[in-house]
N, C-alpha and C positions, 0 to 999 in steps of 0.2 A: 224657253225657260227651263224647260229639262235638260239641258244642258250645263245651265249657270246650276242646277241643283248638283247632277254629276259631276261637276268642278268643285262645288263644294264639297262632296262626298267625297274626294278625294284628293283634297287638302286637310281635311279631317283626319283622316286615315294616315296622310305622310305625319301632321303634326305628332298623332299619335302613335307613330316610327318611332318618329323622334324623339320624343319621351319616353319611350320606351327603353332607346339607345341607351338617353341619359342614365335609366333606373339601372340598368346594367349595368353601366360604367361606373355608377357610381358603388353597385354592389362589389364590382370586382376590387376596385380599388378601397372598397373598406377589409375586403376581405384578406389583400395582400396586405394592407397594415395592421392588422388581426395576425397574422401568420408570421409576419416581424417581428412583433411585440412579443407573441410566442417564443420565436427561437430564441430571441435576446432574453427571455425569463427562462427558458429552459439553459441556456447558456449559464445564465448564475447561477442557475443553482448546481450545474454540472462543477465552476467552478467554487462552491461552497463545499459542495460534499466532496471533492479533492482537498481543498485544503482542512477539513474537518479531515479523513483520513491519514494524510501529510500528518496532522498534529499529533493523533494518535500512534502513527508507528513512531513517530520520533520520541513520543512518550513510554511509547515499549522500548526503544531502542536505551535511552536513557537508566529505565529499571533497568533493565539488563544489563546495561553494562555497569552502575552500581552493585548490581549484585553480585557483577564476573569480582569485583574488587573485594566483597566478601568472602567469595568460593577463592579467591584465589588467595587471602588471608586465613580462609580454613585449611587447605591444601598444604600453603607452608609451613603450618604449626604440625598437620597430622605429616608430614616429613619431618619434621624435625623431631617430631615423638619414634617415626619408627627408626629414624638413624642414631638416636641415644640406645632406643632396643638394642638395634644390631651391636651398636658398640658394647654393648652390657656382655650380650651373649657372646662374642669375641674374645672379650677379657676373661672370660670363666671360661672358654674352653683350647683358650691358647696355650696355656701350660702343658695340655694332653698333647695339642697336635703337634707342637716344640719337643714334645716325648716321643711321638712316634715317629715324626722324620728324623730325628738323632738317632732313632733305630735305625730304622731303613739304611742309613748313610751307614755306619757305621758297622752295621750286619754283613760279613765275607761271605759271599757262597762260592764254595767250592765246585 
């Protein structure tokens, strides 16, 4: 009889291997779909906050270059204000310089 008891005692003991195995198995494979689900959520939002970024420089990119269109309609007004200047100052002192090179030329040196 102690025999059929130590049979029994361990039958008990592989059963409870056995479930044992199971609880494992099963913990692992909750844990690898746990760890899935992870990257795949970490994944969208790596690709949210790309294109949330994307959006944004293309937003800076856009002001900027609306504003290059303003700088660059400031730029040719403030040119064309200093080449009226120059021309100003040209015509008032072209008469002297017309004076002094008709010296120059004109003056023999001995």
């Amino acid at each position: 009889m102690d025999s059929m008891r130590g049979q029994g005692g361990i039958q008990m003991l592989l059963n409870a291997e056995q479930e044992a195995q199971q609880i494992v198995t099963a913990a692992k494979n909750l844990k690898m779909t746990r760890l899935r689900q992870a990257k795949e959520e970490a994944e969208r939002e790596v690709a949210n906050y790309r294109s949330y970024l994307e959006a944004e420089y293309q937003k800076s990119i856009s002001e900027s270059s609306g504003s290059s269109d303003s700088t660059v309609k400031r730029l040719d007004t403030e040119t064309e204000e200093k080449i009226q200047s120059l021309k100003g100052t040209a015509s008032k002192v072209s008469p002297e310089i017309v004076k002094m090179l008709i010296k120059y030329i004109t003056t023999v040196r001995t």
